[in-house]
C-alpha positions in Angstrom: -10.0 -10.2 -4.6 -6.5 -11.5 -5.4 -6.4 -15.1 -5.8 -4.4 -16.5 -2.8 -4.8 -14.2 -0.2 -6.3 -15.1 2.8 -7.8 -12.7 5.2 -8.2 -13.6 8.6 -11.8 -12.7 10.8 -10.1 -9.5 12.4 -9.3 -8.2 9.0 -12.5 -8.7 7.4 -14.2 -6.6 10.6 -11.7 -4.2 9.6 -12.3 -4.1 6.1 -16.4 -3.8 7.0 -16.0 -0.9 9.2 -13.5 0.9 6.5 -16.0 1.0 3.8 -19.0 2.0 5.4 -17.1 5.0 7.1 -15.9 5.8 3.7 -17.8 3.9 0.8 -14.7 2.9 -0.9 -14.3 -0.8 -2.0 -11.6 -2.4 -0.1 -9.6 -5.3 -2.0 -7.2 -5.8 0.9 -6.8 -5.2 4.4 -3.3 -5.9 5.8 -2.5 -5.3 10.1 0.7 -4.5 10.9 0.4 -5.4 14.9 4.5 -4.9 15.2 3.7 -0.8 13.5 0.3 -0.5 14.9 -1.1 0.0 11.4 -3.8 -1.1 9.3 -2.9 -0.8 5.5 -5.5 -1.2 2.8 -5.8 -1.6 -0.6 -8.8 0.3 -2.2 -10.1 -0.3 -5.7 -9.0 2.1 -8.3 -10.8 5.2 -8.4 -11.6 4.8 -5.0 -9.0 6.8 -2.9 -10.5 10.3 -3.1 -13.7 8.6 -1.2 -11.6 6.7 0.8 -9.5 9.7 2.4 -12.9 11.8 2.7 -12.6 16.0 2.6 -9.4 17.2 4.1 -8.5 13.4 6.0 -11.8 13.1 7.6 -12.5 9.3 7.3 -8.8 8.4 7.6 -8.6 10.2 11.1 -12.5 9.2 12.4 -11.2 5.3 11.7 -7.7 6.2 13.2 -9.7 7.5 16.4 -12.0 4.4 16.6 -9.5 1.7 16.0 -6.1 3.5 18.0 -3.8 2.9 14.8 -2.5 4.3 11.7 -4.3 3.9 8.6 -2.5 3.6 5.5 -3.9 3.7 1.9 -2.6 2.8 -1.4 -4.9 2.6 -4.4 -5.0 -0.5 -6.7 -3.9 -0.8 -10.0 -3.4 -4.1 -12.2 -0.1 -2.6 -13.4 3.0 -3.0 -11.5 4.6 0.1 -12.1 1.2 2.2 -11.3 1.1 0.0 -8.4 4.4 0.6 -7.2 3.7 4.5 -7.6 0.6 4.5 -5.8 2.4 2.8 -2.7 4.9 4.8 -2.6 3.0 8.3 -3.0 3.6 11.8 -2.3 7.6 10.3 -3.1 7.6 11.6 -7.2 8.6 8.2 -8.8 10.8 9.2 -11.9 11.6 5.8 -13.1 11.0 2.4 -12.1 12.5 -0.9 -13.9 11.0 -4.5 -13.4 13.5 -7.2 -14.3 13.6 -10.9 -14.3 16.5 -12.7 -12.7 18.1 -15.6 -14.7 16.7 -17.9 -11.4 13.3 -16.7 -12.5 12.5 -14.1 -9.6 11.6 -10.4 -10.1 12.9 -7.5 -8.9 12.0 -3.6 -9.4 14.3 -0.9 -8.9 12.8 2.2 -8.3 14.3 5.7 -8.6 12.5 8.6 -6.7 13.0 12.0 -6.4 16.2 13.1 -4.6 14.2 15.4 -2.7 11.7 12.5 -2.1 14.4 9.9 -0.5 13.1 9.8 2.5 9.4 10.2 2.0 9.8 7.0 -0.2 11.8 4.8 2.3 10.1 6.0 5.3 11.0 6.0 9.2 12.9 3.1 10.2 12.5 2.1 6.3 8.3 1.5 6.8 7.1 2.4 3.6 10.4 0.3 1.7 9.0 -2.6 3.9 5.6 -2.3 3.4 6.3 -1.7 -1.1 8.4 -4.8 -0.7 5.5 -6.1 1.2 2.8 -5.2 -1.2 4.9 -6.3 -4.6 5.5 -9.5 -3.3 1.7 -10.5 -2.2 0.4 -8.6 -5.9 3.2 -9.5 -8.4 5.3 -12.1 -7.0 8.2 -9.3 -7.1 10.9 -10.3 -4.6 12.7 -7.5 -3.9 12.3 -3.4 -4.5 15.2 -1.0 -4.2 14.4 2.3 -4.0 17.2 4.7 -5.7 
């Protein structure tokens, strides 16, 4: 696990029931009560297992826990990181830069086509990369081009 983060009792039941539905090892477990999701962070390798033939353990835990179920696979590398999270979007490019005050930022450039895949309804998926950068890589800010 990622030093720092904290998971709270409700997240850990979540995290239990997630991998022995699926038998994928589950880093992270975040709850979005405000979108009604659970997003989780699977070990690399481990998203194939975690999806299950054609979606069947993503919708099985979305039928037993009554919210959407998000997964992005972990990778120790920002930019693969920041690729998984943002998948089926076709990242093309994606720059990590240092600010002269010391914080990071990425800018990512996607797909025309992919825009909106990328940044989501209501911008979820930008919030939740921004999210997910942040608790991983201490990267303040993504833009998504």
């Amino acid at each position: 696990m990622t030093s720092g983060i904290k998971l709270t009792s409700k997240e850990m039941r979540y995290i239990a029931l997630f991998e022995s539905i699926t038998g994928a090892a589950v880093k992270d477990c975040i709850l979005d009560e405000s979108g009604n999701r659970a997003i989780f962070i699977v070990k690399e390798g481990d998203i194939g297992m975690a999806i299950g033939k054609g979606g069947k353990n993503i919708h099985l835990l979305e039928r037993m826990t009554n919210k959407k179920h998000e997964i992005v696979e972990y990778s120790d590398d920002p930019n693969q990181f920041i690729k998984n999270a943002l998948k089926p979007a076709h990242v093309t490019e994606i720059r990590i830069t240092e600010k002269p005050d010391g914080k990071s930022i990425a800018v990512v450039a996607v797909n025309p086509r992919d825009k909106g895949v990328a940044i989501g309804k209501n911008g979820r998926n930008a919030e939740r990369i921004r999210f997910l950068a942040k608790r991983y890589f201490q990267i303040q800010n993504v833009s998504i081009m």
